[in-house]
Backbone of each chain as nested JSON, in Angstrom:
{
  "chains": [
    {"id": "A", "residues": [
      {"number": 1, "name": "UNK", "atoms": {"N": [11.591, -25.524, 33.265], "CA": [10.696, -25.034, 34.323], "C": [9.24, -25.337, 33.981]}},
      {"number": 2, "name": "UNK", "atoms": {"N": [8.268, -25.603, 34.954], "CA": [6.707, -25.711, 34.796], "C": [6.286, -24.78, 35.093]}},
      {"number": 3, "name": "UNK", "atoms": {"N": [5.456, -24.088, 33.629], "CA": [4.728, -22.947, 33.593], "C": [2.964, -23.221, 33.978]}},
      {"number": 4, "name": "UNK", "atoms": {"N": [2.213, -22.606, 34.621], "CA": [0.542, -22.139, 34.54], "C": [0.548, -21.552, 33.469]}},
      {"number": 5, "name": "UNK", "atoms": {"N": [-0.448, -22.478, 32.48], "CA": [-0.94, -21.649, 31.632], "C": [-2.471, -21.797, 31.654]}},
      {"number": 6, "name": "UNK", "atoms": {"N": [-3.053, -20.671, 31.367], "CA": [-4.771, -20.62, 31.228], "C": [-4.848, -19.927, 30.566]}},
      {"number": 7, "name": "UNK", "atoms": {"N": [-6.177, -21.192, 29.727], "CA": [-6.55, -21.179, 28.588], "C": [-8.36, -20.52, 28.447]}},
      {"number": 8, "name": "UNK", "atoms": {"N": [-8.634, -19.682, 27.816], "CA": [-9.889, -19.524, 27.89], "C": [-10.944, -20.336, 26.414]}},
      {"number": 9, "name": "UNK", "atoms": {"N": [-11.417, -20.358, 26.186], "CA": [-12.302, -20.868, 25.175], "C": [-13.448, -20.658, 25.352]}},
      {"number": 10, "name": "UNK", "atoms": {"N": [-14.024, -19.561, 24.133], "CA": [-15.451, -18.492, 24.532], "C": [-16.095, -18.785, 23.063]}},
      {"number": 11, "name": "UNK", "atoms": {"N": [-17.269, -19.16, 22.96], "CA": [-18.212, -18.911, 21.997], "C": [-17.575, -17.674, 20.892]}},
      {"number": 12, "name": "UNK", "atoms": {"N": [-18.311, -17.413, 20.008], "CA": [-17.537, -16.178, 19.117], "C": [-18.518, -15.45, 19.207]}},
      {"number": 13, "name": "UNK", "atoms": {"N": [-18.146, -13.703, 19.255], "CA": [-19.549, -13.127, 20.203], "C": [-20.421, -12.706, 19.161]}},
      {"number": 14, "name": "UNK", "atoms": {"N": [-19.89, -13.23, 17.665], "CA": [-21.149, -12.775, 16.558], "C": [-22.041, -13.963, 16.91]}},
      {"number": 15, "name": "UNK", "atoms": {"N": [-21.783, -15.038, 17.55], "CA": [-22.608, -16.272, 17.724], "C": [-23.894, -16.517, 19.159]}},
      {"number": 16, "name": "UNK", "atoms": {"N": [-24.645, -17.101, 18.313], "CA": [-25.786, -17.224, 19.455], "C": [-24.855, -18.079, 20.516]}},
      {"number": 17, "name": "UNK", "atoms": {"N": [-25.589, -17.935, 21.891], "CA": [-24.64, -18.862, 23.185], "C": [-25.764, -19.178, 23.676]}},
      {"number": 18, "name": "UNK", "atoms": {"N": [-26.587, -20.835, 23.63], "CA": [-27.294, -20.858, 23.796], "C": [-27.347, -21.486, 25.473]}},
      {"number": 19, "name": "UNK", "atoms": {"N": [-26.063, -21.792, 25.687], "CA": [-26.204, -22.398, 27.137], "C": [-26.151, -21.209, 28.013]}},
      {"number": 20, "name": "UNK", "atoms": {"N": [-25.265, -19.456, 27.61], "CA": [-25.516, -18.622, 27.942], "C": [-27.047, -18.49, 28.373]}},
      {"number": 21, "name": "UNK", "atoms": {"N": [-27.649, -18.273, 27.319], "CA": [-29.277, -17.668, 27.426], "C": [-30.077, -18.697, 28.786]}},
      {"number": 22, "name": "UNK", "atoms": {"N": [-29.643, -20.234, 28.705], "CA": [-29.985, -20.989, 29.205], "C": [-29.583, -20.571, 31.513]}},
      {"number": 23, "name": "UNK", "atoms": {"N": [-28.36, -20.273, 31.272], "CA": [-27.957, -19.483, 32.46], "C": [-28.994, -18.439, 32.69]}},
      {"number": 24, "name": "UNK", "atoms": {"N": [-28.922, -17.51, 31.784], "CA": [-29.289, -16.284, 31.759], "C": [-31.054, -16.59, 32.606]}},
      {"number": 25, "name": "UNK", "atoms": {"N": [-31.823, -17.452, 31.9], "CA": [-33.02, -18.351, 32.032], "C": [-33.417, -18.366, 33.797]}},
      {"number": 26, "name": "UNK", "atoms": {"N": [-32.024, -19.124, 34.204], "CA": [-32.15, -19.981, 35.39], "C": [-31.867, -18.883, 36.556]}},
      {"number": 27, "name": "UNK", "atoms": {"N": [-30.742, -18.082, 35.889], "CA": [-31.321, -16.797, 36.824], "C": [-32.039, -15.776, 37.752]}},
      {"number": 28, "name": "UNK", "atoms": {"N": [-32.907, -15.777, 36.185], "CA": [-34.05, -15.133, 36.412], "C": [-34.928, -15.608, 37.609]}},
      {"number": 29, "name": "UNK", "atoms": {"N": [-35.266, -16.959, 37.129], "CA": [-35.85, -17.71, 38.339], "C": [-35.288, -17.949, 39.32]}},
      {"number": 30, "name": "UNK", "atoms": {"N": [-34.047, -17.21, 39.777], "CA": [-33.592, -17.752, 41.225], "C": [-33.771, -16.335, 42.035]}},
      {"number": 31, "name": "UNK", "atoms": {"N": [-34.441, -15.469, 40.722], "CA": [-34.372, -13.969, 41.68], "C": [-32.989, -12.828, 41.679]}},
      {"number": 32, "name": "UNK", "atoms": {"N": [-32.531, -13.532, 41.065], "CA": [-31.432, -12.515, 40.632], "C": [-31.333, -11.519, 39.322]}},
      {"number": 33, "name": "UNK", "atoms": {"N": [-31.445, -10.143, 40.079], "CA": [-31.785, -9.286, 39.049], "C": [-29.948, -8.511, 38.312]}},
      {"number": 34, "name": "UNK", "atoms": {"N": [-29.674, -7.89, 37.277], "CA": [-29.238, -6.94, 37.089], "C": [-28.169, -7.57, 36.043]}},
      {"number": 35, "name": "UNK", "atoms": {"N": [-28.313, -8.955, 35.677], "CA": [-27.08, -9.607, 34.561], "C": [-27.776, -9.4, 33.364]}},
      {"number": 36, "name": "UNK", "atoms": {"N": [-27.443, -8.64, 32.653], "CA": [-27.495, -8.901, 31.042], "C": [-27.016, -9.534, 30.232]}},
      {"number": 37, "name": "UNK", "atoms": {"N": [-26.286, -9.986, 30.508], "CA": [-26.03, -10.946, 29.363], "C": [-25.193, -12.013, 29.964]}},
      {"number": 38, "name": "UNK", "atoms": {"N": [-24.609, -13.003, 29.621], "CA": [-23.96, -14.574, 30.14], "C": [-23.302, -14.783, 28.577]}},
      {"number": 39, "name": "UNK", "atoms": {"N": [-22.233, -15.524, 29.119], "CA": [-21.382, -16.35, 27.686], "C": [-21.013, -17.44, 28.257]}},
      {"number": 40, "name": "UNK", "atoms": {"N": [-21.022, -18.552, 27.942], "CA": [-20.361, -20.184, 29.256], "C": [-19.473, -20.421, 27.632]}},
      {"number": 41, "name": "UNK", "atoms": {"N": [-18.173, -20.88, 28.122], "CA": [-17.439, -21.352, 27.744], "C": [-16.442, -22.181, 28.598]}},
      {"number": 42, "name": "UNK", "atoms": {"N": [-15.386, -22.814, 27.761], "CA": [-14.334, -23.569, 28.54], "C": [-13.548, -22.665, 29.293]}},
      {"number": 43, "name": "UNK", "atoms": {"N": [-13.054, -23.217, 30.678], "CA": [-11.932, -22.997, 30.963], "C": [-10.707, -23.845, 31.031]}},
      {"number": 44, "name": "UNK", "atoms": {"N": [-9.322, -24.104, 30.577], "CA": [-8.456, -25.331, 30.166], "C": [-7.086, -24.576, 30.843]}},
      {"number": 45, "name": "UNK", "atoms": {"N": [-6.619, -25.602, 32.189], "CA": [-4.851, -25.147, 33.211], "C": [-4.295, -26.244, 32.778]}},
      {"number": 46, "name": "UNK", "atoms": {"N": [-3.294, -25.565, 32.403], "CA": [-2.477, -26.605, 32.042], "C": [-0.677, -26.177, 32.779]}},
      {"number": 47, "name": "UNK", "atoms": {"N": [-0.323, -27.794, 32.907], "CA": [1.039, -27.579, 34.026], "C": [1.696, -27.698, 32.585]}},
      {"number": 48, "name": "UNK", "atoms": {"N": [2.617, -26.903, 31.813], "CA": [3.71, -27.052, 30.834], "C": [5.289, -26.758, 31.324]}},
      {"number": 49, "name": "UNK", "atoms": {"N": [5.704, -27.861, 30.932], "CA": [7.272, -28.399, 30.947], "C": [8.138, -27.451, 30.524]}},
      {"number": 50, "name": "UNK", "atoms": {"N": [8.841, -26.445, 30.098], "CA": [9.361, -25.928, 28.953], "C": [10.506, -24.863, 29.072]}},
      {"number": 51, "name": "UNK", "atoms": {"N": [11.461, -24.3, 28.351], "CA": [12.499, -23.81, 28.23], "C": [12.115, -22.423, 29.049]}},
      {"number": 52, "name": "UNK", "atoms": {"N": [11.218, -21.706, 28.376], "CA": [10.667, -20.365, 28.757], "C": [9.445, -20.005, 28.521]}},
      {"number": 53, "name": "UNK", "atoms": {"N": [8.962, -18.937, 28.915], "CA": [7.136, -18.604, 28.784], "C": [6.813, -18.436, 27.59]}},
      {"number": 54, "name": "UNK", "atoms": {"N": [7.79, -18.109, 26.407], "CA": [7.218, -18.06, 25.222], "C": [7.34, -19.714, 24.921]}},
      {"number": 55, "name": "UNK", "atoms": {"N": [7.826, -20.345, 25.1], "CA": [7.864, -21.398, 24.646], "C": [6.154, -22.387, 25.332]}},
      {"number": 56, "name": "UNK", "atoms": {"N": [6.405, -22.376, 26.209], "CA": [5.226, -23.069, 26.661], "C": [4.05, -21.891, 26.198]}},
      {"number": 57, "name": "UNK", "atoms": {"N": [3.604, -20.828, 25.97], "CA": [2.649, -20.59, 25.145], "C": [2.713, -20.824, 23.942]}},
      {"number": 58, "name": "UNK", "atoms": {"N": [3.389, -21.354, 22.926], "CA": [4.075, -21.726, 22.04], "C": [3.429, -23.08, 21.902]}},
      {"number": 59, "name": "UNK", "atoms": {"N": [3.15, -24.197, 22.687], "CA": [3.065, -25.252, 23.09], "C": [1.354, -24.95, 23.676]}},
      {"number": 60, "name": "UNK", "atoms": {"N": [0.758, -24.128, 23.704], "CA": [-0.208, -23.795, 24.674], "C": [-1.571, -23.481, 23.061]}},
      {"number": 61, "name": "UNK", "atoms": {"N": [-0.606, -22.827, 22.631], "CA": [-1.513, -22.184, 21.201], "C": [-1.711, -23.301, 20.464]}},
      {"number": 62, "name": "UNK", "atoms": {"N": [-0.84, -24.035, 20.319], "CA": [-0.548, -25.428, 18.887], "C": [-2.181, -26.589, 20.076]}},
      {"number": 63, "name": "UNK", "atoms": {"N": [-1.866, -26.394, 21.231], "CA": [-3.016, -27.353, 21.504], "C": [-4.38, -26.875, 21.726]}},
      {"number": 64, "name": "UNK", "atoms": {"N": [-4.386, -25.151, 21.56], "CA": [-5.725, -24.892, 21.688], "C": [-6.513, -24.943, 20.334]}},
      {"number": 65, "name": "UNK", "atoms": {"N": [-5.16, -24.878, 19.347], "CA": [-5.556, -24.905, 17.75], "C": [-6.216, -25.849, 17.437]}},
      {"number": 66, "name": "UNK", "atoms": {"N": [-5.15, -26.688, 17.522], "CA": [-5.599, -28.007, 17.226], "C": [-6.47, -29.312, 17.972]}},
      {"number": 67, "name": "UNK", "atoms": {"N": [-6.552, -28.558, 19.143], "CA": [-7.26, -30.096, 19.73], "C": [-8.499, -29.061, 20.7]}},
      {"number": 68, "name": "UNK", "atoms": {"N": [-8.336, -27.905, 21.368], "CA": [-9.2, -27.299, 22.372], "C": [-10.339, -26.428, 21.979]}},
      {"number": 69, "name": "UNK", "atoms": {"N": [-10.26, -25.828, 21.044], "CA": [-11.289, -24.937, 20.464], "C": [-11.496, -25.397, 18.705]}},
      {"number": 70, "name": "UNK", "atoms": {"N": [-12.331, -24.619, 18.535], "CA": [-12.839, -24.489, 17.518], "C": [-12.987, -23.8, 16.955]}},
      {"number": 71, "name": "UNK", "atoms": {"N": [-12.166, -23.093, 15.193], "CA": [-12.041, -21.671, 14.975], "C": [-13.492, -21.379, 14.316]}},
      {"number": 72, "name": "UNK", "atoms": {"N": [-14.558, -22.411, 14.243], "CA": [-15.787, -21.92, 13.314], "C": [-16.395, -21.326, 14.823]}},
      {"number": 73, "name": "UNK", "atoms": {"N": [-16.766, -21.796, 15.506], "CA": [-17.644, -21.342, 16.364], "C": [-16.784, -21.131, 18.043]}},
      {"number": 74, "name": "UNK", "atoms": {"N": [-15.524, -20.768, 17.927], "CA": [-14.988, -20.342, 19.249], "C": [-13.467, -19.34, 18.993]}},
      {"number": 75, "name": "UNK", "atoms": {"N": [-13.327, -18.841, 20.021], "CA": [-11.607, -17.967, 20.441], "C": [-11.526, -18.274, 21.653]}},
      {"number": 76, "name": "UNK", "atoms": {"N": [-9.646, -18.421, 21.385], "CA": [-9.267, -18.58, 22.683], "C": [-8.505, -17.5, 23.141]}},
      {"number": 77, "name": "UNK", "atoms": {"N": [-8.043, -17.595, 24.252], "CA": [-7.275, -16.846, 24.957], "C": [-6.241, -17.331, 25.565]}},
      {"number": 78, "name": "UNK", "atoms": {"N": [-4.767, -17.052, 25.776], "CA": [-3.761, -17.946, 26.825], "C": [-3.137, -16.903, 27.801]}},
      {"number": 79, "name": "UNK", "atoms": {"N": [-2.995, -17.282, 28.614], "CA": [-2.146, -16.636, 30.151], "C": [-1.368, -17.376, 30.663]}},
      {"number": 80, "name": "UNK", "atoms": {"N": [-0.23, -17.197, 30.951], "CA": [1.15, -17.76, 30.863], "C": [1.316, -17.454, 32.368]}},
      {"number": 81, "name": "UNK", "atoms": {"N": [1.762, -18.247, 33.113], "CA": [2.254, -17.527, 34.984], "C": [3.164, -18.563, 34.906]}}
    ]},
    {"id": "B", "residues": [
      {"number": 1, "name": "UNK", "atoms": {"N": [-24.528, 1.014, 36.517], "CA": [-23.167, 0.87, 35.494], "C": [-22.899, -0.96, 35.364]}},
      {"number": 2, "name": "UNK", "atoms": {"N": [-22.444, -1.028, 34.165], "CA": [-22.351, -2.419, 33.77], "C": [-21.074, -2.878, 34.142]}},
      {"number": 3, "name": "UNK", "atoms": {"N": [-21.169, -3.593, 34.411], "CA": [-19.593, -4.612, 34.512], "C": [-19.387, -5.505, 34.131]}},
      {"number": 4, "name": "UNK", "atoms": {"N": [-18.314, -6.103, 34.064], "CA": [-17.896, -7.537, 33.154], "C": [-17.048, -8.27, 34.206]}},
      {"number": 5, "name": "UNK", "atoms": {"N": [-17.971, -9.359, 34.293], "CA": [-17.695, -10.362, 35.583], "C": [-17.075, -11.693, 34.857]}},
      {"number": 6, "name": "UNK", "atoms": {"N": [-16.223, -12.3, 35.202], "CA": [-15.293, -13.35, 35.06], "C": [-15.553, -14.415, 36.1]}},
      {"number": 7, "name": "UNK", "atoms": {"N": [-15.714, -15.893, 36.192], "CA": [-16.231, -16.648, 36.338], "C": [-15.37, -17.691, 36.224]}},
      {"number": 8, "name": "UNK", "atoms": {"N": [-14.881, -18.228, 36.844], "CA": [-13.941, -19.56, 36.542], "C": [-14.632, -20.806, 37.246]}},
      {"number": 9, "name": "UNK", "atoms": {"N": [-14.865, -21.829, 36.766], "CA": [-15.602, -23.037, 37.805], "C": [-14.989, -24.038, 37.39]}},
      {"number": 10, "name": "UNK", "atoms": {"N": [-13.674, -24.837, 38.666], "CA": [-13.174, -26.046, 38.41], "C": [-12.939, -27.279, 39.076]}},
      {"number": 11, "name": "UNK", "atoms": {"N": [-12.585, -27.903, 38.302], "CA": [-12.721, -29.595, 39.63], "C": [-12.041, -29.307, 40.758]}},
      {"number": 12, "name": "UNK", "atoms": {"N": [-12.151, -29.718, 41.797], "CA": [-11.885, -29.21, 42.923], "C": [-9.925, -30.45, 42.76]}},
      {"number": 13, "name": "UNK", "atoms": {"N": [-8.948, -29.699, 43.227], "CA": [-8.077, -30.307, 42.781], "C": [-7.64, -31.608, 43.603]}},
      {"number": 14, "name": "UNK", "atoms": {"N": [-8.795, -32.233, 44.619], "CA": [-8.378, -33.312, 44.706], "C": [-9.303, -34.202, 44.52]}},
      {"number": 15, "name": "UNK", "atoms": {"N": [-10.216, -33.865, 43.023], "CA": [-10.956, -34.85, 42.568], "C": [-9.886, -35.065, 40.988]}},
      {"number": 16, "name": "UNK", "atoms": {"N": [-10.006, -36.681, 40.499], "CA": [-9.625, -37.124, 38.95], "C": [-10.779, -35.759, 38.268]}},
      {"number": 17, "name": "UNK", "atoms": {"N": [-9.644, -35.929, 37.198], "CA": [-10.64, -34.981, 36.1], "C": [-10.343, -35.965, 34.619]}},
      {"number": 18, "name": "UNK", "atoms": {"N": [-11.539, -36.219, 34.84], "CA": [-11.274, -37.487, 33.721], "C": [-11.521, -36.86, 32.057]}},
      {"number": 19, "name": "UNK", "atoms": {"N": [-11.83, -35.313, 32.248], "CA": [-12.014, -34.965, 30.707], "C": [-10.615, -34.166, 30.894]}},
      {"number": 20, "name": "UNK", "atoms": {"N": [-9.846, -33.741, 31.633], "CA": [-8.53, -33.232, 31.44], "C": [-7.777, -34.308, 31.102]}},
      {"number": 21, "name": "UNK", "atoms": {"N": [-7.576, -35.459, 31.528], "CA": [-7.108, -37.092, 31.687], "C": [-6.988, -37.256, 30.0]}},
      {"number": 22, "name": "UNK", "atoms": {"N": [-8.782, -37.021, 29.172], "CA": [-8.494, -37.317, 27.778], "C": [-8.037, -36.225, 27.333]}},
      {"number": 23, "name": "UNK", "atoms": {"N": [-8.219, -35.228, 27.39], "CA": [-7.161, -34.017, 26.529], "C": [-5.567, -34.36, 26.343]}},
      {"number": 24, "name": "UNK", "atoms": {"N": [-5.0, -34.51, 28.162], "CA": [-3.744, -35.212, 27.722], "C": [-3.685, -35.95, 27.057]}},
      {"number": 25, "name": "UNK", "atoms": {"N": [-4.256, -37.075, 26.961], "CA": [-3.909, -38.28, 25.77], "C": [-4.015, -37.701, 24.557]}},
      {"number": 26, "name": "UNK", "atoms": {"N": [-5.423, -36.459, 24.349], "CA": [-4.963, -36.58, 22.684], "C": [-4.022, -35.314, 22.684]}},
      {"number": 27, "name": "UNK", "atoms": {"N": [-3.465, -34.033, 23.754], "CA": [-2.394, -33.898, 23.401], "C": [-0.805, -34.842, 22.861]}},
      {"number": 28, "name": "UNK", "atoms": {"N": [-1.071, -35.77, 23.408], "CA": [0.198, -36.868, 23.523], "C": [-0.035, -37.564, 21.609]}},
      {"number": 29, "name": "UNK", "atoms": {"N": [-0.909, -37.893, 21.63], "CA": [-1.314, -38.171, 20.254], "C": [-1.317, -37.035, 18.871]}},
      {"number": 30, "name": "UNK", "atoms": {"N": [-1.272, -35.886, 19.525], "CA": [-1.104, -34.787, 18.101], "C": [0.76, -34.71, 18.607]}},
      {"number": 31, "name": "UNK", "atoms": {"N": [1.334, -35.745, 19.403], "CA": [3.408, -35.482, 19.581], "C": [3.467, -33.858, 20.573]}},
      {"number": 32, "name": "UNK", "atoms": {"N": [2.743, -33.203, 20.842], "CA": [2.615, -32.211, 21.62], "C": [3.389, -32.481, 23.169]}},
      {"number": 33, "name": "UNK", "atoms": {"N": [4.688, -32.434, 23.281], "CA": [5.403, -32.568, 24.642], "C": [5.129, -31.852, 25.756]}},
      {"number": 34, "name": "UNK", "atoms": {"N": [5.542, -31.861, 26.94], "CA": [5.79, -31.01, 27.869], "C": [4.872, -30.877, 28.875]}},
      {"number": 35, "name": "UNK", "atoms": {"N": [3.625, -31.269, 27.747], "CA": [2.042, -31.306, 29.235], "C": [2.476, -32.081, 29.871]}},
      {"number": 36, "name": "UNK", "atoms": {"N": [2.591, -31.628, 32.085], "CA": [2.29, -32.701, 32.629], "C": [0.799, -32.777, 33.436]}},
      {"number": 37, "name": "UNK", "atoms": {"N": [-0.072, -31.449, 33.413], "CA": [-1.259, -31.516, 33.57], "C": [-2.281, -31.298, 33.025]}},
      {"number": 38, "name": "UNK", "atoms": {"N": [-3.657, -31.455, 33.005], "CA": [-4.636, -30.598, 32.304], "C": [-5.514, -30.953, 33.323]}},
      {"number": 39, "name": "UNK", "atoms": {"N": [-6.459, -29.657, 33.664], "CA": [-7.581, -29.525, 34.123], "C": [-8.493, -29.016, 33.316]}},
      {"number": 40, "name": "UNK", "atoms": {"N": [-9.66, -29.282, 33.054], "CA": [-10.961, -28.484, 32.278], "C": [-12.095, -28.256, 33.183]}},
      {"number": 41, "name": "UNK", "atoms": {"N": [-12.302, -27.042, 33.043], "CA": [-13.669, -26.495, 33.807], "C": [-14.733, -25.493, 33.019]}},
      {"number": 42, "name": "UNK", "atoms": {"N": [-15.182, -24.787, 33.619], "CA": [-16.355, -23.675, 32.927], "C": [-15.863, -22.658, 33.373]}},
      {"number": 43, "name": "UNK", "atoms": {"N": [-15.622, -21.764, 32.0], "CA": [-15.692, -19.904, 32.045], "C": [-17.109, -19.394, 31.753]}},
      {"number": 44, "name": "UNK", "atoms": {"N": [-17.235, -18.749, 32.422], "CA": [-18.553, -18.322, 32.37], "C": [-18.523, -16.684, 32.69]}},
      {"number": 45, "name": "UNK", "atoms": {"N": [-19.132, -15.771, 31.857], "CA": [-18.664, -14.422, 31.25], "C": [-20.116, -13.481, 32.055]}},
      {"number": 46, "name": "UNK", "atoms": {"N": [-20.114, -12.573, 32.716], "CA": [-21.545, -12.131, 32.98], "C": [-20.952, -10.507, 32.315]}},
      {"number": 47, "name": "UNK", "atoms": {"N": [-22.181, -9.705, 31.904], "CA": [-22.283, -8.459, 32.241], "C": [-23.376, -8.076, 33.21]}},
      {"number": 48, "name": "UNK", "atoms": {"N": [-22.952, -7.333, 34.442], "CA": [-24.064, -7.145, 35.533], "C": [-24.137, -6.008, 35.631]}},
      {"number": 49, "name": "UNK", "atoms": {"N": [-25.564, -5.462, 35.633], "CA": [-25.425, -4.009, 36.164], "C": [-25.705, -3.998, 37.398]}},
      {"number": 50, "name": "UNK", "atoms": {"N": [-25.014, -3.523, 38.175], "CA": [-25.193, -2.641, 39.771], "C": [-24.233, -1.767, 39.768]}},
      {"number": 51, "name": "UNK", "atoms": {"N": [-24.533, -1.496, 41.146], "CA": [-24.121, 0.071, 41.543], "C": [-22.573, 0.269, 41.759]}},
      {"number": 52, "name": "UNK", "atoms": {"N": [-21.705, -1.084, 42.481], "CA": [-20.614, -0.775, 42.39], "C": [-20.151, -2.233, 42.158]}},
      {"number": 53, "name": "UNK", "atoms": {"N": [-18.579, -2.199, 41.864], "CA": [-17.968, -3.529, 41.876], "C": [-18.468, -4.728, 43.295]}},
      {"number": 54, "name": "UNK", "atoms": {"N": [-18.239, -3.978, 43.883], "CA": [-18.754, -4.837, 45.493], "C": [-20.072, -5.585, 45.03]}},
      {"number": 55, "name": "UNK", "atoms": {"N": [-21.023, -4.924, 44.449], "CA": [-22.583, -5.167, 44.891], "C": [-22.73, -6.686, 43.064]}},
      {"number": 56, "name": "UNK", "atoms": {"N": [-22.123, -5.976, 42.014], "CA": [-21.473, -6.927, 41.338], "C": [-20.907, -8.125, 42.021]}},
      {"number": 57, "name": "UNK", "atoms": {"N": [-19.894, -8.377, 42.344], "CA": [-19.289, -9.621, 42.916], "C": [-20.45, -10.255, 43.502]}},
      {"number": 58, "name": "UNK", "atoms": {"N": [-21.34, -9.743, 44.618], "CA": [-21.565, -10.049, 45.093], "C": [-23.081, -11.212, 44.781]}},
      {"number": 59, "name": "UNK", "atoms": {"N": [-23.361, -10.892, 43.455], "CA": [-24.61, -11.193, 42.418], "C": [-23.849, -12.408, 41.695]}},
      {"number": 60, "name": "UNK", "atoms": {"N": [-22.818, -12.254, 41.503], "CA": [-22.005, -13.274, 40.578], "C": [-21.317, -14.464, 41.503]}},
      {"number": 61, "name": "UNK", "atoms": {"N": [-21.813, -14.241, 42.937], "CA": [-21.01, -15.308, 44.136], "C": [-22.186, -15.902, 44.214]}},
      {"number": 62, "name": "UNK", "atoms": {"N": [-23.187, -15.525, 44.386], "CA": [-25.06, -16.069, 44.687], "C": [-25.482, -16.744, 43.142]}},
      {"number": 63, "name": "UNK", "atoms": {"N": [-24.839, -16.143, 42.571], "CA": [-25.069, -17.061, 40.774], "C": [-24.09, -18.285, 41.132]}},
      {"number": 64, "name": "UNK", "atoms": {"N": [-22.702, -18.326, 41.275], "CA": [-21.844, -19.035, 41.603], "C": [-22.555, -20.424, 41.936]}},
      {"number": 65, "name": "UNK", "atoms": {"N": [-23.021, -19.718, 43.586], "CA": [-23.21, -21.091, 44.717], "C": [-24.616, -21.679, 43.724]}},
      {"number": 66, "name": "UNK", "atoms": {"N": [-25.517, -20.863, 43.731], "CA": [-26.512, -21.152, 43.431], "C": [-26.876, -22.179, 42.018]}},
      {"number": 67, "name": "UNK", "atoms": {"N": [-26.04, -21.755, 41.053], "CA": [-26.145, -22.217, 40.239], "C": [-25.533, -22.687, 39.056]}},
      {"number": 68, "name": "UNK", "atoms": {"N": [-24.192, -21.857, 38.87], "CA": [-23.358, -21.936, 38.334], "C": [-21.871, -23.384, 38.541]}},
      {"number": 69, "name": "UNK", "atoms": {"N": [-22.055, -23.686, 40.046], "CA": [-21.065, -24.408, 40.432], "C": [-21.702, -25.9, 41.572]}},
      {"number": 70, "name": "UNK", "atoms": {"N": [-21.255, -26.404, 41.55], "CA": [-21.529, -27.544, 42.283], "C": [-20.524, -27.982, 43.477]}},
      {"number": 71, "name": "UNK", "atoms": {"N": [-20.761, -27.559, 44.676], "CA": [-19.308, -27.253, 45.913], "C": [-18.426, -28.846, 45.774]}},
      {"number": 72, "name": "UNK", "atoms": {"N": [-19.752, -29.714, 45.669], "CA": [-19.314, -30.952, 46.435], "C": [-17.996, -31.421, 44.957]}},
      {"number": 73, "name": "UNK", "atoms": {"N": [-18.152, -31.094, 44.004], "CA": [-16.936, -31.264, 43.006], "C": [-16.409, -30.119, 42.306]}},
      {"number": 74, "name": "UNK", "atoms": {"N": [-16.386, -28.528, 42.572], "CA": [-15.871, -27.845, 41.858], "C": [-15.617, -26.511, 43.081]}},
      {"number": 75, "name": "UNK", "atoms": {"N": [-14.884, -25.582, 42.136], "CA": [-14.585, -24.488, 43.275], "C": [-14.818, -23.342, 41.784]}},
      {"number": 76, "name": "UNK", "atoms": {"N": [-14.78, -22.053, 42.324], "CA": [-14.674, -20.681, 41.703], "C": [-14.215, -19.761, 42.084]}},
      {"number": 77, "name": "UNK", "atoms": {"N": [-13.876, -18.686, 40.848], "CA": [-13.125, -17.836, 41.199], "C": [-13.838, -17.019, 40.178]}},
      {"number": 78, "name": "UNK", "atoms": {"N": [-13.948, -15.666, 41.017], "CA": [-14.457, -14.492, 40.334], "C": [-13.622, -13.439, 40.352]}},
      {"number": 79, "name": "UNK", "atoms": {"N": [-13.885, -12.935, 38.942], "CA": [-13.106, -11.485, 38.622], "C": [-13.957, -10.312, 38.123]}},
      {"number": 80, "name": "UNK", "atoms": {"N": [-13.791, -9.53, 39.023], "CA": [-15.143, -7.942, 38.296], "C": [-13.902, -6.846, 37.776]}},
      {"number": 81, "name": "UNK", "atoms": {"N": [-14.155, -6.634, 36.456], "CA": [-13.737, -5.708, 35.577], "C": [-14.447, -4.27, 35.568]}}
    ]}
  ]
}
């Protein structure tokens, strides 16, 4: 069966986010009041092939490990549908 | 009261996504089976203060159009926590 999976990939929140602040910036100047804070990270859907939902998150984790994030300066997240 | 706004911004699905395009390949290259899609877009994380969820969304749809997303190649989806 083909599973939805979504993937999040977020800055690490001990870490500066500088494209955050950069949002945060452009904001300001558009007149929009009341956001404190911004984080921009990836978002990654992926169509997976696979036996069952653990399996394709299974398949979902091994590629956020290894190829989608970055454990020095990111976390991910997966959601399986 | 603060809220935590969720932000999804992605290729609109009947444009190529040519950085999902290379992820598959180097999934295919780390032997990783089963992908038959990938899309990549922007998560983008707000905390907003207003008065209710409504008035929230509604700051994070005007961030959206305004600035966050580009119509003519991407779409969004917001979530208020």
């Amino acid at each position: 069966m083909t599973y939805t999976v979504q993937i999040k990939v977020m800055p690490l929140k001990e870490l500066l986010d500088p494209q955050g602040k950069a949002v945060m910036g452009g904001l300001d100047n558009l007149g929009l009041t009341g956001v404190e804070d911004v984080r921009v990270g990836k978002h990654i859907s992926l169509q997976i092939n696979a036996a069952s939902p653990d399996a394709a998150r299974a398949i979902a984790e091994e590629a956020s490990k290894k190829l989608l994030s970055n454990a020095v300066m990111e976390y991910f997240e997966i959601e399986v549908n």
